[in-house]
DSSP file (Angstrom, degrees, kcal/mol; ACC not computed):
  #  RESIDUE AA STRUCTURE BP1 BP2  ACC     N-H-->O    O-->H-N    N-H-->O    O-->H-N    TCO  KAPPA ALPHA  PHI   PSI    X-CA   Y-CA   Z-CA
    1    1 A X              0   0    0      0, 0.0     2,-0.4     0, 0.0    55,-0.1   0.000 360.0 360.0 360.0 156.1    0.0    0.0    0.0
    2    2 A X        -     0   0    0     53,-0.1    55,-0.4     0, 0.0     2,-0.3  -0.855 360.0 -80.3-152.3 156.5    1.3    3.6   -0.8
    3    3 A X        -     0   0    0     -2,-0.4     2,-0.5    53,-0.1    53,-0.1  -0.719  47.1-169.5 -62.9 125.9    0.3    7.0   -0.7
    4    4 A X        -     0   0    0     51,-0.4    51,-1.9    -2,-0.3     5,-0.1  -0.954  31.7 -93.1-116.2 121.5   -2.0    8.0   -3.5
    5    5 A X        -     0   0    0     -2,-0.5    50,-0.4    49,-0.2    49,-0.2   0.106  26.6-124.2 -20.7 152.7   -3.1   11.4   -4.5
    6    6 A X  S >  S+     0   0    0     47,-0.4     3,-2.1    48,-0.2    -1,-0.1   0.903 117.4  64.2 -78.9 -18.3   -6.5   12.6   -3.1
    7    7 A X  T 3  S+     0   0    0      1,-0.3    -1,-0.2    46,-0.1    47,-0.1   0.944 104.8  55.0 -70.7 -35.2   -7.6   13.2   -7.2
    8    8 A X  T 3  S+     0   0    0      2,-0.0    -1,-0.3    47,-0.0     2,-0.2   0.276  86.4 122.1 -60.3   1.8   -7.1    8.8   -7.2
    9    9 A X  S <  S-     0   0    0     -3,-2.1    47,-0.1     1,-0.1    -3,-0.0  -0.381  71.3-104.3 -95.6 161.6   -9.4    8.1   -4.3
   10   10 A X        -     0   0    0     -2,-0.2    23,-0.6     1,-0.1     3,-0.3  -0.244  22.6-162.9 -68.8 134.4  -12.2    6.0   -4.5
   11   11 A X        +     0   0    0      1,-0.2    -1,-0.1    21,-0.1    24,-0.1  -0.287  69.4  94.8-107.8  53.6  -15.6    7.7   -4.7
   12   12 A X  S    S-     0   0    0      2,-0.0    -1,-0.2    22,-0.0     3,-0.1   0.212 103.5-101.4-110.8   5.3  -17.3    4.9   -3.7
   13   13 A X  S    S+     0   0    0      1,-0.4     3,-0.1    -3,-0.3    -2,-0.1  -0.233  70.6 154.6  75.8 -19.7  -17.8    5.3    0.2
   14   14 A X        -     0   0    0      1,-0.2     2,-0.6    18,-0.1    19,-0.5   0.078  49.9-109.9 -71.4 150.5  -15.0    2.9    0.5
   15   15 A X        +     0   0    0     17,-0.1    43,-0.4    -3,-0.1    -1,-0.2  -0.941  44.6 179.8-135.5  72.5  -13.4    3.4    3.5
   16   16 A X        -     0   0    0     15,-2.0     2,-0.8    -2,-0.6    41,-0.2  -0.247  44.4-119.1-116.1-179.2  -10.1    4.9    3.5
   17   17 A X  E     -A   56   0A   0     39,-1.4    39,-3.2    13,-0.2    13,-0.3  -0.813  49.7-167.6-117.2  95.4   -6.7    6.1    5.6
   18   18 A X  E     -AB  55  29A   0     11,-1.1    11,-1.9    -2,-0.8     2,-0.2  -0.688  14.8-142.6 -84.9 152.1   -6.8   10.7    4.2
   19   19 A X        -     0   0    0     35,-1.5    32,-0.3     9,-0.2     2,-0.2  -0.484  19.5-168.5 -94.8 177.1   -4.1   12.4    4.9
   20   20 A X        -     0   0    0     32,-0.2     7,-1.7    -2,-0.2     2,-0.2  -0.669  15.6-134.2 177.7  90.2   -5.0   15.8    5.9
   21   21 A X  B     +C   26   0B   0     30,-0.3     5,-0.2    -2,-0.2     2,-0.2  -0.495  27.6 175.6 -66.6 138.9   -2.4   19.0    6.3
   22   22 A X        -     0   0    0      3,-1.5    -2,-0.0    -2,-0.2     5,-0.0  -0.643  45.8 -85.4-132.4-175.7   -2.9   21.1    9.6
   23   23 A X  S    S+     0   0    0     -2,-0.2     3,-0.1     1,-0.1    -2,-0.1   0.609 119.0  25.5 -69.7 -16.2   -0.7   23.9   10.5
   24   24 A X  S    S-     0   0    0      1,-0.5     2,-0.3     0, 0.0    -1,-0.1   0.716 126.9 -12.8-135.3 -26.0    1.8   22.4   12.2
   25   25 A X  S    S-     0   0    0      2,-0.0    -3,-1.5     0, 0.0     2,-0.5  -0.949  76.2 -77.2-147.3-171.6    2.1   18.7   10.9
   26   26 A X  B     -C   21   0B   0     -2,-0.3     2,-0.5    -5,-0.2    -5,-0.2  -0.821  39.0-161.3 -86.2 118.1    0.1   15.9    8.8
   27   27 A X        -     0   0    0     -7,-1.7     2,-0.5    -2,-0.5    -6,-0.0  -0.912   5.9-146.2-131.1 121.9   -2.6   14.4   10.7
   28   28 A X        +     0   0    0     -2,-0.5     2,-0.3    -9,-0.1    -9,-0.2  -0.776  22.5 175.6 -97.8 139.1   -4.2   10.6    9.3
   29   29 A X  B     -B   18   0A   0    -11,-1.9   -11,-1.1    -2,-0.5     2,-0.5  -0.642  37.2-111.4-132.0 161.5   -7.7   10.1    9.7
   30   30 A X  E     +D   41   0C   0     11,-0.8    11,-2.1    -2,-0.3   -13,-0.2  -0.977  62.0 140.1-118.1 109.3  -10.0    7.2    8.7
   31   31 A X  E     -D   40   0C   0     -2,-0.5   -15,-2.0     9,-0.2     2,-0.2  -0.982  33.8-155.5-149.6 176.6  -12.3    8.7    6.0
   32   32 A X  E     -D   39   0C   0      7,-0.7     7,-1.3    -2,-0.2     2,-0.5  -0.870  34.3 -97.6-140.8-170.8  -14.5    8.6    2.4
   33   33 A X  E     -D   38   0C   0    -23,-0.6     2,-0.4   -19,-0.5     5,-0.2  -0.654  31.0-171.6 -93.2 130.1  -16.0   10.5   -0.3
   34   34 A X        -     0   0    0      3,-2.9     2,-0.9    -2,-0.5    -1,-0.1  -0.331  61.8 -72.9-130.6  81.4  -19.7   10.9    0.5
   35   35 A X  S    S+     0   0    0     -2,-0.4     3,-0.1     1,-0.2    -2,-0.1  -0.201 122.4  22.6  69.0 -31.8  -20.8   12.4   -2.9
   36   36 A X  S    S+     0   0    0     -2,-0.9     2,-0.2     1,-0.3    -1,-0.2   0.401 122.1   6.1-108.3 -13.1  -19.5   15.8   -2.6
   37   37 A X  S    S-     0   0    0     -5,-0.0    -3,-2.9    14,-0.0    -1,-0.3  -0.962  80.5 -89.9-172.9 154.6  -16.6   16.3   -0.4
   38   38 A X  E     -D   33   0C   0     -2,-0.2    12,-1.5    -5,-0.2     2,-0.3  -0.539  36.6-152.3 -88.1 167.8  -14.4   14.0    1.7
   39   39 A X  E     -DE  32  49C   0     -7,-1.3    -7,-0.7    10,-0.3     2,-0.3  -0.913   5.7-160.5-138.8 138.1  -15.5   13.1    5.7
   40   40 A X  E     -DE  31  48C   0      8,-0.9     8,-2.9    -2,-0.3     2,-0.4  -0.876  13.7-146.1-127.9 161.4  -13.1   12.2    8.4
   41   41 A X  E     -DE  30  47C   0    -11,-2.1   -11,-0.8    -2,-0.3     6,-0.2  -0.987  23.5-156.3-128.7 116.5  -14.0   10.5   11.3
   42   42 A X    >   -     0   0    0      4,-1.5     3,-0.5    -2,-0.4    -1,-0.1   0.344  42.3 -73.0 -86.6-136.6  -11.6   11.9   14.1
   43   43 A X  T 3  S+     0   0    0      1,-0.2    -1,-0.1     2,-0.1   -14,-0.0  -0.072 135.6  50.8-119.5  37.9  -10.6    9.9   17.5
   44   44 A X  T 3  S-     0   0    0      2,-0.1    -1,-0.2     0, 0.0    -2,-0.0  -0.035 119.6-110.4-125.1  34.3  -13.9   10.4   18.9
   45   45 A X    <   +     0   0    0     -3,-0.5     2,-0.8     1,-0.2    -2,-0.1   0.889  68.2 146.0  63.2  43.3  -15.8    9.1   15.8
   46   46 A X        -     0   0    0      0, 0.0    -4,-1.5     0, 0.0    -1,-0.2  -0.869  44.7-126.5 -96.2 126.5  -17.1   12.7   14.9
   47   47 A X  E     -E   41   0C   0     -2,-0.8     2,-0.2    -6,-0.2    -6,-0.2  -0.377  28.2-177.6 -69.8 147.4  -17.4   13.4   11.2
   48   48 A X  E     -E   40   0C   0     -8,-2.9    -8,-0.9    -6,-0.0     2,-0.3  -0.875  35.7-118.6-134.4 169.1  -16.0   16.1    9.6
   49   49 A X  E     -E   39   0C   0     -2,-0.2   -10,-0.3   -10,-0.2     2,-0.1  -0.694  50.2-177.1-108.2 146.9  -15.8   17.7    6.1
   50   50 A X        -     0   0    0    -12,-1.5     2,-0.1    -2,-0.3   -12,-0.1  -0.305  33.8-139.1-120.6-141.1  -11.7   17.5    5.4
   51   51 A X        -     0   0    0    -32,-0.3   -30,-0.3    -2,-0.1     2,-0.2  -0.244  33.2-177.7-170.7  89.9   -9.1   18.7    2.4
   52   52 A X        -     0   0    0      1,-0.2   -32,-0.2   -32,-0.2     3,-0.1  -0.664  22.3-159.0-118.3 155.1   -7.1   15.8    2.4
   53   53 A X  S    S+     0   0    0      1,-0.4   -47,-0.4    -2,-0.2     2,-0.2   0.767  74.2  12.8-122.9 -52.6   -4.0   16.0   -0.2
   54   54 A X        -     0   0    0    -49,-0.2   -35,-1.5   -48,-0.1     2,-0.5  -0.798  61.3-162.1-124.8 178.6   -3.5   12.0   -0.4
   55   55 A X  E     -A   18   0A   0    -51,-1.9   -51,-0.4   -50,-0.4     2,-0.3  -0.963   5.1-176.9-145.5 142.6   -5.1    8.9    0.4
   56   56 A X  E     -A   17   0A   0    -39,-3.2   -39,-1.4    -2,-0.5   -53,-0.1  -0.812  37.7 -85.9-129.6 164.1   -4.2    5.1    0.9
   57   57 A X        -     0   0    0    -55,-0.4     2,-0.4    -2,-0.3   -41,-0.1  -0.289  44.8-109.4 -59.5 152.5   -6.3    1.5    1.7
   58   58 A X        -     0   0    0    -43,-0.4    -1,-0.1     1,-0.1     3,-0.1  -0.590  47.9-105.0 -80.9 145.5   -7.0    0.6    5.4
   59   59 A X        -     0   0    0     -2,-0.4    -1,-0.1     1,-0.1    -3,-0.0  -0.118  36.6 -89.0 -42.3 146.6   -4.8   -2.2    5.9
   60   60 A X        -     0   0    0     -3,-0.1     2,-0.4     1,-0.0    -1,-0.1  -0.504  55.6-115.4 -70.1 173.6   -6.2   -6.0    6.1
   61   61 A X        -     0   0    0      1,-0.1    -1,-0.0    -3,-0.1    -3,-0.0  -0.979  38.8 -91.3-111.8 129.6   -7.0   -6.4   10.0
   62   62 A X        -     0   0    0     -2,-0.4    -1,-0.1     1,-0.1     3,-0.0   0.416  43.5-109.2 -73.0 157.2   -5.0   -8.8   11.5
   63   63 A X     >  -     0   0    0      1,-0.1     4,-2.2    -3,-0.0     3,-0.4  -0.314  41.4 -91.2 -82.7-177.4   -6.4  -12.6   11.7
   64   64 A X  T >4 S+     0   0    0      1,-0.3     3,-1.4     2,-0.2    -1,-0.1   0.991 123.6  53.7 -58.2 -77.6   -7.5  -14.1   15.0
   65   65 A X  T 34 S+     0   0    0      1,-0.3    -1,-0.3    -3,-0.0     4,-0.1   0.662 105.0  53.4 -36.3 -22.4   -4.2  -15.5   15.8
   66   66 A X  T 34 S+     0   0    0     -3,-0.4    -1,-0.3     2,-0.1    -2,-0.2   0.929  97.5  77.0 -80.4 -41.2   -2.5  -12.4   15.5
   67   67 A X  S << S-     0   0    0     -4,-2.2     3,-0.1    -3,-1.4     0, 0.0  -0.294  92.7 -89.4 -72.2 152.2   -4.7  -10.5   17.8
   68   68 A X        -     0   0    0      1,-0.1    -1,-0.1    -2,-0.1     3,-0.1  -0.056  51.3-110.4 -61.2 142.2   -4.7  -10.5   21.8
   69   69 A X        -     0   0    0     -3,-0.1     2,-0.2     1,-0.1    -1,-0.1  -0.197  38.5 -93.1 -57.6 157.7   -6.8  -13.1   23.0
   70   70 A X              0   0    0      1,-0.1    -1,-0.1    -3,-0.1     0, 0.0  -0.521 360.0 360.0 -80.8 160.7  -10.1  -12.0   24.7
   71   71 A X              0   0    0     -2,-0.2    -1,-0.1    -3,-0.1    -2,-0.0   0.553 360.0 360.0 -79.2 360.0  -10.4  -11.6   28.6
């Protein structure tokens, strides 16, 4: 997986990793295109409208074995 341009991202709701310039560094967010504009969902799951400059696939999510057992 790579960094893509935002013009290459999927407008398909799909479910992405934006990148997303602020003043003082680059801040990654979990977001998608939702018909008009891109949405991030920040670290308390609030949507927001962004400007995100690129964008890449979420990662697969790790199988059972990789992840901590349950308590």
């Amino acid at each position: 997986m790579k960094w893509q341009p935002i013009a290459t991202g999927p407008k398909d709701g799909l479910l992405t990793v934006l990148l997303v310039p602020s003043r003082k560094r680059h801040v990654l967010l979990t977001g998608y295109w939702d018909r008009t504009r891109w949405l991030g969902l920040n670290h308390d799951c609030a949507v927001a409208e962004v400007e995100p400059t690129h964008w890449m696939e979420l990662p697969p999510p790790p199988s059972i074995e990789q992840g901590e057992p349950n308590p």
